[in-house]
C-alpha positions in Angstrom: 0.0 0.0 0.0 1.5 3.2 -1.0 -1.0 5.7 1.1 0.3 8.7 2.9 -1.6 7.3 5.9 -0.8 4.2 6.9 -2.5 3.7 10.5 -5.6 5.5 9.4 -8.8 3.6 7.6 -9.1 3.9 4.2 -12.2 6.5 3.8 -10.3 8.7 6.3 -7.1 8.3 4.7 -9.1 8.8 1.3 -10.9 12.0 2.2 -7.5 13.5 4.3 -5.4 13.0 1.1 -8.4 14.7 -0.7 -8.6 17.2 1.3 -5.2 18.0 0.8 -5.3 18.1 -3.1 -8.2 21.0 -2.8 -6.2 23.4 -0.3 -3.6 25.7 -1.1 -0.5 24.7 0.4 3.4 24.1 -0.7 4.5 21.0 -0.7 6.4 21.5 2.7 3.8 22.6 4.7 1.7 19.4 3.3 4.5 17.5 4.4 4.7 18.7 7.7 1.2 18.4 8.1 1.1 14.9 7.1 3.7 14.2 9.8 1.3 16.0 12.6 -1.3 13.4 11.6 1.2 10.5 12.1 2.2 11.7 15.3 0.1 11.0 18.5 0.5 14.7 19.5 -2.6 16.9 19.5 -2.7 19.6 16.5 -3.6 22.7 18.1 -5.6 25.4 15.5 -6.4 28.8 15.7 -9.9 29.2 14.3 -10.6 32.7 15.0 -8.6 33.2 11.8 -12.1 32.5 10.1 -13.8 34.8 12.0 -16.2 37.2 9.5 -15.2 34.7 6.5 -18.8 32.8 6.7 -18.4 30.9 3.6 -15.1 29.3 4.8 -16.7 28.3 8.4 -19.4 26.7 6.2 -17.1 24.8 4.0 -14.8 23.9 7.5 -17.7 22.1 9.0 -19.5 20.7 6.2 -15.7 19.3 5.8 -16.0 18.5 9.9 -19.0 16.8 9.5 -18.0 14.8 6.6 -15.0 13.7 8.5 -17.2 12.6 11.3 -19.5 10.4 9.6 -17.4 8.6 7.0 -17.4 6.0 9.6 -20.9 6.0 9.6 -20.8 6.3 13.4 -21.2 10.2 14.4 -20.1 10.3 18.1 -21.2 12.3 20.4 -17.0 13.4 20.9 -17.1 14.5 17.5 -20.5 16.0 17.5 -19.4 18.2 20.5 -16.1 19.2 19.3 -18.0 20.1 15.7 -20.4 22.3 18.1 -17.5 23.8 19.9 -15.7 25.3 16.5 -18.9 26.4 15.6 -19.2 28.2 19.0 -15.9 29.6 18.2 -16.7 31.0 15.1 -20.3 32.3 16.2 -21.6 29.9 13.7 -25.5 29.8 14.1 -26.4 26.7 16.4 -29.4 25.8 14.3 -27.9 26.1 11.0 -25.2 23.7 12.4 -27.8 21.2 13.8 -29.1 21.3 10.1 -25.7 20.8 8.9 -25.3 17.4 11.6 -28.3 16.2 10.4 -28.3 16.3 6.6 
């Protein structure tokens, strides 16, 4: 198997390495991004960056919910972290719930 992701499942690994293809970065900050996800230290981010940009908090946790169910198990831990960035970003809690449940 020749994934960038080893230790992950496949529709993870699949829709990380996807991910990737569609954002903007060089090929060493990919690189050391893919080495944060191998690693079993936490990735700390700072949202607030997205603050006022309300189509890229939409496409962050339609990605975010995506993520979550590719498993086809949505857990409550990923359901309240989703919430939590949402929170964050003063994301409306309703449209959000919408989002969860589509």
């Amino acid at each position: 198997n020749n994934t960038l992701f080893p230790p992950l499942p496949t529709a993870v690994e699949k829709f990380i390495e996807d991910f990737m293809d569609k954002i903007e970065l060089d090929i060493d900050d990919k690189m050391d991004l893919i080495q944060q996800l191998n690693s079993q230290n936490k990735i700390s981010a700072d949202y607030n960056i997205l603050k006022n940009n309300n189509e890229e908090i939409l496409y962050l946790l339609i990605d975010l919910v995506a993520l979550a169910k590719i498993d086809n198990e949505f857990h409550i831990t990923e359901k309240l972290f989703i919430k939590e960035i949402a929170k964050i970003l003063e994301f409306n809690q309703e449209e959000l719930q919408l989002l969860i449940e589509s």
